[in-house]
PDB file of N, H, CA, C and O in Angstrom:
ATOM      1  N   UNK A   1       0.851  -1.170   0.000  1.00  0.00           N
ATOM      2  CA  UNK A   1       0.000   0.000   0.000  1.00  0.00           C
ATOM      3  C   UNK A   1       0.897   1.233   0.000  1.00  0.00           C
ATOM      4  O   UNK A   1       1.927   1.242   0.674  1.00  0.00           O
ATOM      5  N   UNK A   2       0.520   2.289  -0.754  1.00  0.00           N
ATOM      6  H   UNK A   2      -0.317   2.282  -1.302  1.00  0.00           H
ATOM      7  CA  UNK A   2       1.158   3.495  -0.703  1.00  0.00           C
ATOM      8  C   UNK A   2       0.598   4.466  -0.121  1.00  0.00           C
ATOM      9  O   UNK A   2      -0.629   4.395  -0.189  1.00  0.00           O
ATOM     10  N   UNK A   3       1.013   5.401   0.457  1.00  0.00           N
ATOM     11  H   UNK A   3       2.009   5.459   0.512  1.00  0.00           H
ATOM     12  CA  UNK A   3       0.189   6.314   1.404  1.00  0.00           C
ATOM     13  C   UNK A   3       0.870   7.642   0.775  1.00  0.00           C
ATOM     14  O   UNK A   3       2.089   7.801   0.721  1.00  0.00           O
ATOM     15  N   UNK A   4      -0.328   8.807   0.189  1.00  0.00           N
ATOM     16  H   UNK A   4      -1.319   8.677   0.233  1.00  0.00           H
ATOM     17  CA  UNK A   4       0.314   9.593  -0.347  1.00  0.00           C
ATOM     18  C   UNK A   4       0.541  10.432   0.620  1.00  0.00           C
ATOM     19  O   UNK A   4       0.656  10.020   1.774  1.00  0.00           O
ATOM     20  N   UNK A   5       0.694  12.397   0.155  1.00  0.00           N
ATOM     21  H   UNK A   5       0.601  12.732  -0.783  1.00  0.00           H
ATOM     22  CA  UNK A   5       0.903  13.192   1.355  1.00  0.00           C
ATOM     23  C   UNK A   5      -0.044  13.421   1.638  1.00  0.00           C
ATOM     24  O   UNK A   5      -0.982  13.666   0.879  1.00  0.00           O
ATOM     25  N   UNK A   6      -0.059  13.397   3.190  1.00  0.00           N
ATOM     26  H   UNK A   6       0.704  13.198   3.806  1.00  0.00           H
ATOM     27  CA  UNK A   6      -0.654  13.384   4.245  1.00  0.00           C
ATOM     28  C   UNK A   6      -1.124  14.453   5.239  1.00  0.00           C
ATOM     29  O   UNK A   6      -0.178  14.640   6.005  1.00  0.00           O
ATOM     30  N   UNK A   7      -2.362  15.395   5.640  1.00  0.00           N
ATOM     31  H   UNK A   7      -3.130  15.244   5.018  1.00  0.00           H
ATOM     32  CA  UNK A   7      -2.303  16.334   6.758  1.00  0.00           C
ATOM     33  C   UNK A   7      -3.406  15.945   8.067  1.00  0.00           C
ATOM     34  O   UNK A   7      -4.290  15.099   8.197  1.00  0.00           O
ATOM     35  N   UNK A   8      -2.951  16.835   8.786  1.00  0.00           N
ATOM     36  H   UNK A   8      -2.232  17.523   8.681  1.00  0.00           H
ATOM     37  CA  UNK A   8      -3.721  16.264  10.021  1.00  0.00           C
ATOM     38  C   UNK A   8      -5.590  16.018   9.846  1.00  0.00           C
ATOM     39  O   UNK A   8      -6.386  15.523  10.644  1.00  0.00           O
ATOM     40  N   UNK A   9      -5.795  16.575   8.520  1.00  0.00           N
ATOM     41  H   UNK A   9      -5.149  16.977   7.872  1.00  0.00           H
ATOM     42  CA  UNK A   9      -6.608  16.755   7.870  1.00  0.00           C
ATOM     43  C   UNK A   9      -7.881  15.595   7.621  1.00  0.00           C
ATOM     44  O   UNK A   9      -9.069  15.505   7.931  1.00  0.00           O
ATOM     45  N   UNK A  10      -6.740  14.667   6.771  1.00  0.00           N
ATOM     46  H   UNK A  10      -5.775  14.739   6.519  1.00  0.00           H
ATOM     47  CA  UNK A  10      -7.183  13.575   5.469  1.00  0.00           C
ATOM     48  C   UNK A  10      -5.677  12.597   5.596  1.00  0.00           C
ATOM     49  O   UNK A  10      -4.588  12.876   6.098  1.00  0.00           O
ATOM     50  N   UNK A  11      -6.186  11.329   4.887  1.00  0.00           N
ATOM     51  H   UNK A  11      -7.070  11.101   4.479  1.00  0.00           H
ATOM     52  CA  UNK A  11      -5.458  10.520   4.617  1.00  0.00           C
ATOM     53  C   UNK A  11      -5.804   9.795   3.424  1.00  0.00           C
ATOM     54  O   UNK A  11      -6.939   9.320   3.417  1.00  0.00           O
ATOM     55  N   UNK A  12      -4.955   9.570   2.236  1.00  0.00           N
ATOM     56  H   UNK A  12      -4.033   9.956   2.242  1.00  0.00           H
ATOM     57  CA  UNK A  12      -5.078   8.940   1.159  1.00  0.00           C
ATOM     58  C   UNK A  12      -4.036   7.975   0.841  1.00  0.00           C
ATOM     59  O   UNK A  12      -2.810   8.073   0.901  1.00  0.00           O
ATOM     60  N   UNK A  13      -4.930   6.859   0.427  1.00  0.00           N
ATOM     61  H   UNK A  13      -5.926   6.780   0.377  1.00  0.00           H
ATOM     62  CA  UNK A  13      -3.554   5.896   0.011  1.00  0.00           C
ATOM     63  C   UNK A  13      -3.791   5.031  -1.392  1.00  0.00           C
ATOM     64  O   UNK A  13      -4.824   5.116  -2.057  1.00  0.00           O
ATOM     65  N   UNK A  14      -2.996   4.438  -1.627  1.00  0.00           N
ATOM     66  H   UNK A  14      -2.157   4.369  -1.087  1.00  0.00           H
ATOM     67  CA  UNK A  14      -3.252   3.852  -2.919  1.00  0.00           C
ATOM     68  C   UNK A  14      -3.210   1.950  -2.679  1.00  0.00           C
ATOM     69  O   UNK A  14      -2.181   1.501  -2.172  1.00  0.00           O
ATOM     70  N   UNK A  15      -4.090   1.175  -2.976  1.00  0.00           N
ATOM     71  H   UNK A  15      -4.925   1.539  -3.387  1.00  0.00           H
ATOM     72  CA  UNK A  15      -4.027  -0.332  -2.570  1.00  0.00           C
ATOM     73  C   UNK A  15      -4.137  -1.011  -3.668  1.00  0.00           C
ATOM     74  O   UNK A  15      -5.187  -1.008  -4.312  1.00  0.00           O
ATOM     75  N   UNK A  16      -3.173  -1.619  -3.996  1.00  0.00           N
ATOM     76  H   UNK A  16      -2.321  -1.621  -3.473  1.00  0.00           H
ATOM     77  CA  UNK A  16      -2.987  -2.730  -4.937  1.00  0.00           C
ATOM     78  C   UNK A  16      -4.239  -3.380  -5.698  1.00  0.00           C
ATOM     79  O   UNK A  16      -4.325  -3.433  -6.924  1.00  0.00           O
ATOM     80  N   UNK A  17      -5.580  -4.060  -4.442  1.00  0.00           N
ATOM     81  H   UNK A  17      -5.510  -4.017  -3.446  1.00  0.00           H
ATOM     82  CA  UNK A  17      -6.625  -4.282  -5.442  1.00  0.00           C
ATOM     83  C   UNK A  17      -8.084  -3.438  -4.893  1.00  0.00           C
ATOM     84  O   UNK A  17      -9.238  -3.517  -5.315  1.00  0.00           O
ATOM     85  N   UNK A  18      -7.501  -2.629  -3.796  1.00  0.00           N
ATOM     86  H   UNK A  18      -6.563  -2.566  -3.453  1.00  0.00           H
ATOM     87  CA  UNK A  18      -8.897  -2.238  -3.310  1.00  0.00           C
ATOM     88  C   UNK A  18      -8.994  -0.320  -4.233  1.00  0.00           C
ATOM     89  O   UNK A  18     -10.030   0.336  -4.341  1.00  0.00           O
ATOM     90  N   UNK A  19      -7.914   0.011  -4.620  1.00  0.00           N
ATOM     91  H   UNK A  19      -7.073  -0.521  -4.532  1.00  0.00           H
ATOM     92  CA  UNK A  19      -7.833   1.086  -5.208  1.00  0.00           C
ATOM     93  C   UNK A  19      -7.420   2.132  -4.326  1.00  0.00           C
ATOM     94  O   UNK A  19      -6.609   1.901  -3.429  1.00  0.00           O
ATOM     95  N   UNK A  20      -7.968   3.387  -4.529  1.00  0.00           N
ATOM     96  H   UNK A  20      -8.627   3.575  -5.257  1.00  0.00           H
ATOM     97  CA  UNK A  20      -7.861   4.623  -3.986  1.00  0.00           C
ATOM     98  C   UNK A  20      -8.520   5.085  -2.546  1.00  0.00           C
ATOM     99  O   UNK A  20      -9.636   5.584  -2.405  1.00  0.00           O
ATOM    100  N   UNK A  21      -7.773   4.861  -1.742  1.00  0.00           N
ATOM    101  H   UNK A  21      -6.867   4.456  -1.856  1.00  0.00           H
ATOM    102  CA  UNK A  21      -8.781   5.145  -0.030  1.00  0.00           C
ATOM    103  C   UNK A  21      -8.352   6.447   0.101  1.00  0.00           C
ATOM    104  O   UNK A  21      -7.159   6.729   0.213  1.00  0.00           O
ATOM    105  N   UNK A  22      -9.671   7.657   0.091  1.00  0.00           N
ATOM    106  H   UNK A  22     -10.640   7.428  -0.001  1.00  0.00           H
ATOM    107  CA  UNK A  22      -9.242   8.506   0.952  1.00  0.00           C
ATOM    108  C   UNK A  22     -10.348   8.956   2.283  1.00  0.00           C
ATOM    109  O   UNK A  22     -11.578   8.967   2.224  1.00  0.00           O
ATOM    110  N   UNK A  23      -9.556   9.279   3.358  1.00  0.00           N
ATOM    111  H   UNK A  23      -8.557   9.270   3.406  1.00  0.00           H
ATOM    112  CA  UNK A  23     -10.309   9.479   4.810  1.00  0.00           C
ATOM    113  C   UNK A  23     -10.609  10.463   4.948  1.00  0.00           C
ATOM    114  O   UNK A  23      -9.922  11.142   4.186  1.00  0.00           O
ATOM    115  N   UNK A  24     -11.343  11.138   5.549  1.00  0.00           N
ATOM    116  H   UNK A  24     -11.901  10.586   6.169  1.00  0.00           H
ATOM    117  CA  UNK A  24     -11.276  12.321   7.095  1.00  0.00           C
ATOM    118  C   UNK A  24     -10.520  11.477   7.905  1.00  0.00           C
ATOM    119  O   UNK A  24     -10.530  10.261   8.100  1.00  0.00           O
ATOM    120  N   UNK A  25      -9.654  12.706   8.468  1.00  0.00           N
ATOM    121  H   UNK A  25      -9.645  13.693   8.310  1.00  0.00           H
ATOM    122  CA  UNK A  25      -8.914  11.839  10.016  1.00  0.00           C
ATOM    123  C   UNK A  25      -9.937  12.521  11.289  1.00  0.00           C
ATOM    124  O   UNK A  25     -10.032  12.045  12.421  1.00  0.00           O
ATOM    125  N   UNK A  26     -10.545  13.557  10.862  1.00  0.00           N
ATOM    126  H   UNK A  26     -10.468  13.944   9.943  1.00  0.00           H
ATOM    127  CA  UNK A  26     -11.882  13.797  12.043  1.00  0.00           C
ATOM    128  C   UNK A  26     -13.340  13.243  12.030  1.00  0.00           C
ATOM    129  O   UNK A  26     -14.024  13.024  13.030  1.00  0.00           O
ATOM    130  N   UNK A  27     -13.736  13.036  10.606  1.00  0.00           N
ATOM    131  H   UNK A  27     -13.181  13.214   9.794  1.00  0.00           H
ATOM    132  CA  UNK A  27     -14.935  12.145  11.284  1.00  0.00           C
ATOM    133  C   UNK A  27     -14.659  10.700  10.698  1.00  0.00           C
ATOM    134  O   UNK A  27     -15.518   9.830  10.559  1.00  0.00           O
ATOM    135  N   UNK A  28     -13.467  10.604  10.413  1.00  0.00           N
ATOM    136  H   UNK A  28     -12.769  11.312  10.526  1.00  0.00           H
ATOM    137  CA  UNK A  28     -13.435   8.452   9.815  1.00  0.00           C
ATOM    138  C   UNK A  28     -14.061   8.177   8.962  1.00  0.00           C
ATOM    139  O   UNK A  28     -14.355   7.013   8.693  1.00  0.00           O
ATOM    140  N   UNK A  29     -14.496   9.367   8.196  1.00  0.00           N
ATOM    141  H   UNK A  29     -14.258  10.314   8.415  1.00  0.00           H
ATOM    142  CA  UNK A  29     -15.874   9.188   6.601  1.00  0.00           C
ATOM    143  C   UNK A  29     -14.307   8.782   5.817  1.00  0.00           C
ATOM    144  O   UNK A  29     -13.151   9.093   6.106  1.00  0.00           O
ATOM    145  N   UNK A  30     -14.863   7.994   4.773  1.00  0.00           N
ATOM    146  H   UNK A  30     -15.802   7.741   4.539  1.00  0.00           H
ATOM    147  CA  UNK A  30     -14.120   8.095   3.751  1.00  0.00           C
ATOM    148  C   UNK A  30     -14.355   7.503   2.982  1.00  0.00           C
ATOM    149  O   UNK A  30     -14.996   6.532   3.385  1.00  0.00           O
ATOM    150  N   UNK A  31     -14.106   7.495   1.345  1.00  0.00           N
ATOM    151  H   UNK A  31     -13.585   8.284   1.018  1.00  0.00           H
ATOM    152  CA  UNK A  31     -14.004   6.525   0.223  1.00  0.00           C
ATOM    153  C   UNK A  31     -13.318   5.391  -0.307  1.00  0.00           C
ATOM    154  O   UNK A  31     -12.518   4.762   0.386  1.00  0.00           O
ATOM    155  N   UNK A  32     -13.663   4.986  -1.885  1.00  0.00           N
ATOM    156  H   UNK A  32     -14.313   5.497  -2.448  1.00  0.00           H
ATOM    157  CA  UNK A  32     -13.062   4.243  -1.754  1.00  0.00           C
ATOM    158  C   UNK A  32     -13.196   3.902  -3.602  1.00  0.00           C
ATOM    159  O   UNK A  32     -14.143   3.386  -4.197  1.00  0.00           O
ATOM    160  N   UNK A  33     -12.317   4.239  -3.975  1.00  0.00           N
ATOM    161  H   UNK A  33     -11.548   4.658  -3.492  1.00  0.00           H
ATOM    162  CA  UNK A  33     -12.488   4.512  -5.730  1.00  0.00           C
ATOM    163  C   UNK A  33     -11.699   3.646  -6.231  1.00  0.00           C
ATOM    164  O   UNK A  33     -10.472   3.705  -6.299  1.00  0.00           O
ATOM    165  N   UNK A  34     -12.658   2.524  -6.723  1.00  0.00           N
ATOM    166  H   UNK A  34     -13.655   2.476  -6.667  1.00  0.00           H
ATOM    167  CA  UNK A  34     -11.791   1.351  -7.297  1.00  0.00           C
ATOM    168  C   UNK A  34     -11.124   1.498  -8.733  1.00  0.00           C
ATOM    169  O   UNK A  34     -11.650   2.271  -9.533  1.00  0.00           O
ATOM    170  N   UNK A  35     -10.051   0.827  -9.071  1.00  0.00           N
ATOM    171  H   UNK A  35      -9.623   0.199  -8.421  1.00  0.00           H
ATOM    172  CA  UNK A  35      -9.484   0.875 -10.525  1.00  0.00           C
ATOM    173  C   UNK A  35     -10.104   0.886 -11.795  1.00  0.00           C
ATOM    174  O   UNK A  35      -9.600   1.394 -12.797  1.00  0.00           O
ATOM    175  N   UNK A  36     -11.301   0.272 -11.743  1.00  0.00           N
ATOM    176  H   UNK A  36     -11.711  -0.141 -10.929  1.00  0.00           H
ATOM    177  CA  UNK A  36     -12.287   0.555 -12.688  1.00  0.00           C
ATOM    178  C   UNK A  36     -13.308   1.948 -13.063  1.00  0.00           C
ATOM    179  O   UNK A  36     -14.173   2.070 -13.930  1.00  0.00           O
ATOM    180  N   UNK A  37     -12.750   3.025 -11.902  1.00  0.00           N
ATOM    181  H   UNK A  37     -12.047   2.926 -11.197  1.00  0.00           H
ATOM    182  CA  UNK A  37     -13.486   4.137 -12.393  1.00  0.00           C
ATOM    183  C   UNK A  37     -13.167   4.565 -13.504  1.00  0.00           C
ATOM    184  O   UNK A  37     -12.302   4.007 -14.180  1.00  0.00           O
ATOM    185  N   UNK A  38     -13.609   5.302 -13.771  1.00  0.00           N
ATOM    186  H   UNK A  38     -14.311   5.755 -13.221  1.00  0.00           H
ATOM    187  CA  UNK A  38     -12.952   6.344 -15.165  1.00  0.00           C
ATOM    188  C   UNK A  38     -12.255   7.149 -14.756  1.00  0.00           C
ATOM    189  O   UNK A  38     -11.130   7.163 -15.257  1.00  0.00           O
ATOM    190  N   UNK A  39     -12.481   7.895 -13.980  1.00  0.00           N
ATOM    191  H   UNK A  39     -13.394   7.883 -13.574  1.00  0.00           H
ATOM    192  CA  UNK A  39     -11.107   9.085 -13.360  1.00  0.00           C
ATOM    193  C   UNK A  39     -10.331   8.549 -12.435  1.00  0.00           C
ATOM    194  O   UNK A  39     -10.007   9.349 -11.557  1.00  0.00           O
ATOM    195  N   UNK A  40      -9.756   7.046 -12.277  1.00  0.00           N
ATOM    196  H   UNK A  40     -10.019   6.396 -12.990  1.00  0.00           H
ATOM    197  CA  UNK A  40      -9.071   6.438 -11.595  1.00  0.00           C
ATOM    198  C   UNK A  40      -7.420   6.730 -11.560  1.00  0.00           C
ATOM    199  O   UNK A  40      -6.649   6.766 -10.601  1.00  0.00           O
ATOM    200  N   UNK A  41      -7.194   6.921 -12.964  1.00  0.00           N
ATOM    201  H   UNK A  41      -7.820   6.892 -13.744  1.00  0.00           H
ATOM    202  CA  UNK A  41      -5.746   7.212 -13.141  1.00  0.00           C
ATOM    203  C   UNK A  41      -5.523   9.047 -12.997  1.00  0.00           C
ATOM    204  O   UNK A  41      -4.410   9.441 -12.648  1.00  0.00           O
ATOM    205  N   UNK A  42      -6.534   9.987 -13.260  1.00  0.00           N
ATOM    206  H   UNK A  42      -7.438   9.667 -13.544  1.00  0.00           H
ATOM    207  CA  UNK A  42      -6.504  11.010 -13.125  1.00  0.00           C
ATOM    208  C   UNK A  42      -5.760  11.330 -11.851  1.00  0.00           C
ATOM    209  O   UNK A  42      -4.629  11.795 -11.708  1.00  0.00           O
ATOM    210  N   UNK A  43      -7.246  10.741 -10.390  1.00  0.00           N
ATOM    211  H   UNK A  43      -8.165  10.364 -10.506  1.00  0.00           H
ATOM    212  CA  UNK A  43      -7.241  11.323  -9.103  1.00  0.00           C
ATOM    213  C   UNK A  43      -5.447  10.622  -8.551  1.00  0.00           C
ATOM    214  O   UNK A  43      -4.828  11.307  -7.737  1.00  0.00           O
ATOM    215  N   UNK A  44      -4.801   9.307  -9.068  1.00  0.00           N
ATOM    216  H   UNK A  44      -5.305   8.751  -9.729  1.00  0.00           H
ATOM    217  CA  UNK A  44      -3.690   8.649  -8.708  1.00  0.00           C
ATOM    218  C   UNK A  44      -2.293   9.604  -8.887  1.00  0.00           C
ATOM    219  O   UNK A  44      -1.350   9.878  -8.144  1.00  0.00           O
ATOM    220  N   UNK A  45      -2.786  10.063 -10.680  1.00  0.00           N
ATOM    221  H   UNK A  45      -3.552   9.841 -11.283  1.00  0.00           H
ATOM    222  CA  UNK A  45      -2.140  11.001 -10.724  1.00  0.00           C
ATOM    223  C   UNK A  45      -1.689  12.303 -10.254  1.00  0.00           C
ATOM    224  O   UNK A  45      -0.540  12.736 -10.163  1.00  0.00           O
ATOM    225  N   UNK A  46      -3.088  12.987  -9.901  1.00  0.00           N
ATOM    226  H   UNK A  46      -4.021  12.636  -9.975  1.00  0.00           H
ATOM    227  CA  UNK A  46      -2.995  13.951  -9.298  1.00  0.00           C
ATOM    228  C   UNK A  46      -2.244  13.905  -7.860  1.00  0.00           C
ATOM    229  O   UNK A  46      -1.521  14.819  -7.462  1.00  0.00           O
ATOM    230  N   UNK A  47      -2.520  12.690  -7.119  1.00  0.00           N
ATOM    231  H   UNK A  47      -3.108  11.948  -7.442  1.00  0.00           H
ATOM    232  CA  UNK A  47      -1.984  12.608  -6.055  1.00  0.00           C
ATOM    233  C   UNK A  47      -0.395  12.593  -6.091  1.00  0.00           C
ATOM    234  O   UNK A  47       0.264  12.993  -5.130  1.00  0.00           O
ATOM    235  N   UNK A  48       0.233  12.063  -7.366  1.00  0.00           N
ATOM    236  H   UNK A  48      -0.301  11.739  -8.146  1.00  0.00           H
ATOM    237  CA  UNK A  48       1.341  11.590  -7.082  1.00  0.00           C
ATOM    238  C   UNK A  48       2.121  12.850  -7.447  1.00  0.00           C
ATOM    239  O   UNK A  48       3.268  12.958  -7.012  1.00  0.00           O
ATOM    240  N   UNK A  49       1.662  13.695  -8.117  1.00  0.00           N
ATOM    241  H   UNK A  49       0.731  13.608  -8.470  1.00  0.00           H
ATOM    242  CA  UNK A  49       2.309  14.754  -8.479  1.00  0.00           C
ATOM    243  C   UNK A  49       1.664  16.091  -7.997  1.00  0.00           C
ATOM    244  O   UNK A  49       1.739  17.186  -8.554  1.00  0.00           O
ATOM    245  N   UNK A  50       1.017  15.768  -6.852  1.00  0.00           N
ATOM    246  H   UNK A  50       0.955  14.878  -6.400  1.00  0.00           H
ATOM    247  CA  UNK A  50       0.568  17.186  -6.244  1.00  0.00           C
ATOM    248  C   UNK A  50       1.527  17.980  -5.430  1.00  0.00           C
ATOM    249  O   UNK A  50       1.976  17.479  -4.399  1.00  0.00           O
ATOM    250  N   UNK A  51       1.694  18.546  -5.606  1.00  0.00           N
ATOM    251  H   UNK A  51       1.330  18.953  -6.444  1.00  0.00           H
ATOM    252  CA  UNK A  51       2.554  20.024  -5.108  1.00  0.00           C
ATOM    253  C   UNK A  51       2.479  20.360  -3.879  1.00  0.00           C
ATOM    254  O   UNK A  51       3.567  20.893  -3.659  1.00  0.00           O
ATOM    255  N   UNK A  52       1.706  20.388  -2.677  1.00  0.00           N
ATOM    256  H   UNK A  52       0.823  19.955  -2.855  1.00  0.00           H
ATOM    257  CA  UNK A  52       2.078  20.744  -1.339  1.00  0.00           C
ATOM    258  C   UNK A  52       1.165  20.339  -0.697  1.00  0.00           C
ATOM    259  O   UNK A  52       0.112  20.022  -1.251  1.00  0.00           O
ATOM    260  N   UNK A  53       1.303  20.267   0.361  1.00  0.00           N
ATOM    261  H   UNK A  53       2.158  20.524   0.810  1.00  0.00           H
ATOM    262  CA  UNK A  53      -0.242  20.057   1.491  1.00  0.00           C
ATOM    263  C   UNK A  53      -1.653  19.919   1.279  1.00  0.00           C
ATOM    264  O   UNK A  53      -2.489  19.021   1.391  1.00  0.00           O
ATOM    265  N   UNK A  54      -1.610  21.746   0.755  1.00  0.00           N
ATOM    266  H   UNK A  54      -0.931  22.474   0.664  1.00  0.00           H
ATOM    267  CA  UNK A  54      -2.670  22.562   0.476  1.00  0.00           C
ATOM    268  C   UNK A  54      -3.685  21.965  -1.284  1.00  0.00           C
ATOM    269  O   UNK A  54      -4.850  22.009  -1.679  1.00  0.00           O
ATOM    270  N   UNK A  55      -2.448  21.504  -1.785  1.00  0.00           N
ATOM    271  H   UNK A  55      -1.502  21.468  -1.465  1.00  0.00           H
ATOM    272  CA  UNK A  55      -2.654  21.047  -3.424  1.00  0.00           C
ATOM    273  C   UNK A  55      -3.696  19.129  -2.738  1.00  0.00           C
ATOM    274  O   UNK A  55      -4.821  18.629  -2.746  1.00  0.00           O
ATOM    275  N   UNK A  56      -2.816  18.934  -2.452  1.00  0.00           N
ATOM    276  H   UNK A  56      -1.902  19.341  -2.445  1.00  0.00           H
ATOM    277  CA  UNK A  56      -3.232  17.393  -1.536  1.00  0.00           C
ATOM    278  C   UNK A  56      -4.581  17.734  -0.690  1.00  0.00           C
ATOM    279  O   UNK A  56      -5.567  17.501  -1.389  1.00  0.00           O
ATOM    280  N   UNK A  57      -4.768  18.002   0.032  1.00  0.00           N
ATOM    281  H   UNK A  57      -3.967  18.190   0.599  1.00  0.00           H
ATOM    282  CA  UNK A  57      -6.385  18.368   1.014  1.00  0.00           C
ATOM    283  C   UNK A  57      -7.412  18.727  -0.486  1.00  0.00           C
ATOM    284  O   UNK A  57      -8.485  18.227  -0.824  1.00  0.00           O
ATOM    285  N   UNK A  58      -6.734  19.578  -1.026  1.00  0.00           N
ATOM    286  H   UNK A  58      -5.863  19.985  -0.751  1.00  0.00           H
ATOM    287  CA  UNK A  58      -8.204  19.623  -2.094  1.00  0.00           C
ATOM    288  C   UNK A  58      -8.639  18.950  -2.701  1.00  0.00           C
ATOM    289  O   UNK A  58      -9.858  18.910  -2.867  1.00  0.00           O
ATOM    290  N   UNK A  59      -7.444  17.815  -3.514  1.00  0.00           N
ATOM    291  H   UNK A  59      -6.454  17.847  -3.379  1.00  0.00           H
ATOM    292  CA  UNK A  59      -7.890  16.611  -3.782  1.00  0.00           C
ATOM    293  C   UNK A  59      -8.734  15.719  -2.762  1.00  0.00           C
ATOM    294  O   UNK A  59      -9.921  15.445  -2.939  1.00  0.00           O
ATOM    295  N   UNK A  60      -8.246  15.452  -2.066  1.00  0.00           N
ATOM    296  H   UNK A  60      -7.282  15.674  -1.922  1.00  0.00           H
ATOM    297  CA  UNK A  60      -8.956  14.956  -0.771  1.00  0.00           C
ATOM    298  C   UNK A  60     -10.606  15.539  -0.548  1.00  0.00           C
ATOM    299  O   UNK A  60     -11.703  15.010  -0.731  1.00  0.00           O
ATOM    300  N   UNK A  61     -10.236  16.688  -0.136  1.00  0.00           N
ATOM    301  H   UNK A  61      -9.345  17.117   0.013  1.00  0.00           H
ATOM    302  CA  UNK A  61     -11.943  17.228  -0.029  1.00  0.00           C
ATOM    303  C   UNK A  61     -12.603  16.910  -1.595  1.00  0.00           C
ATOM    304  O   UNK A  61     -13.280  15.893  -1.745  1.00  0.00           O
ATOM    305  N   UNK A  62     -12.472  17.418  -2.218  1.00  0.00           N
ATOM    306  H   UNK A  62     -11.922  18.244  -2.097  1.00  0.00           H
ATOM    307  CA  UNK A  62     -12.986  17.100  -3.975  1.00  0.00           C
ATOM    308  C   UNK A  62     -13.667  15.757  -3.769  1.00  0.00           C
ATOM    309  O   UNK A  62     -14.879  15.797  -3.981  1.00  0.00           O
ATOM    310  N   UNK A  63     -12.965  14.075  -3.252  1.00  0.00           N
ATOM    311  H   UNK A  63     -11.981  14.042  -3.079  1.00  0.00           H
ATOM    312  CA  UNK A  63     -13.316  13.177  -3.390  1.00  0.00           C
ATOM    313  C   UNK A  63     -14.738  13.001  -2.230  1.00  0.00           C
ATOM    314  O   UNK A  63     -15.850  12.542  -2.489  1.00  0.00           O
ATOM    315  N   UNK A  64     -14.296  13.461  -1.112  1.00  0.00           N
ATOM    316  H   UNK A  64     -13.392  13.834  -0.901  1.00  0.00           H
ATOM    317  CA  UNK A  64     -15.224  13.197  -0.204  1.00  0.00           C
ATOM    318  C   UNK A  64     -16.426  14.214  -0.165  1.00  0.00           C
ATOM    319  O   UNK A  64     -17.175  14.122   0.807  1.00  0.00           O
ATOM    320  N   UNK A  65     -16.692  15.174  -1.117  1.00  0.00           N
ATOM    321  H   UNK A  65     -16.083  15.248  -1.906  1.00  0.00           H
ATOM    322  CA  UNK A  65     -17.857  16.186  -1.600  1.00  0.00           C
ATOM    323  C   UNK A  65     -18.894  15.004  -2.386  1.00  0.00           C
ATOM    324  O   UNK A  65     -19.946  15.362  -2.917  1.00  0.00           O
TER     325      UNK A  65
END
């Protein structure tokens, strides 16, 4: 499992067959976007090449809206 960047915020990780997990670390809501979405490689991408904290939480919030 890969765990991208991280704030006290949210937590996102990437799982081999379960896909894309991302959390709240305050209320424990979270998703869960399997490899078969269509914007699967987008949101992976975005994660892997997001730019700071602030770039990371929005992805994060975005998914859990």
């Amino acid at each position: 499992m890969k765990t991208f960047q991280t704030t006290a915020n949210y937590m996102a990780c990437l799982h081999s067959r379960a896909g894309l997990i991302v959390q709240s670390t305050r209320t424990k809501k979270g998703v869960q976007m399997k490899p078969e979405h269509p914007q699967f490689v987008e949101y992976v991408t975005a994660f892997e090449e997001s730019i700071d904290n602030h770039e990371a939480d929005s992805l994060c919030k975005a998914l859990l809206a």
